[in-house]
C-alpha positions, 0 to 999 in steps of 0.5 A: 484319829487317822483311818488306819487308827480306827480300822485297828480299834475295829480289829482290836474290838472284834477280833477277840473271841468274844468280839467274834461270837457278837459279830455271829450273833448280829449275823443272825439277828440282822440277816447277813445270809438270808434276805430282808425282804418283807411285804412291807417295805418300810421294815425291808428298809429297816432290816436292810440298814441293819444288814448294812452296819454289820457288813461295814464292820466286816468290811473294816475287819477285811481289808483295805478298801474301807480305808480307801474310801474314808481317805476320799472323803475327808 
């Protein structure tokens, strides 16, 4: 599967109605635009992985720079 064949299996995934309200609720869930901070910085870490994987998502959906740096990796 070439890149530009899974940032359009991410589009297809999550630019549907029902992809879209998963996406706001993984916001909210995984603290997209709020911080992760906790005292204990094992769970900040934790929340911050989670926060990470969904702005990967967000960023296949965006544009093209994801596309970019998956090329360079291969």
């Amino acid at each position: 599967m070439t890149p530009e064949d899974t940032i359009q299996l991410y589009k297809t995934v999550f630019g549907s109605e029902d992809g879209k309200r998963i996406l706001d609720d993984m916001g909210v869930r995984f603290c997209e635009h709020s911080t992760t901070f906790s005292a204990d910085p094992c769970e900040t870490a934790y929340r911050e992985g989670q926060r990470t994987v969904l702005l990967f998502i967000r960023s296949m959906l965006r544009d093209r720079k994801q596309l970019e740096d998956m090329t360079q990796d291969e």
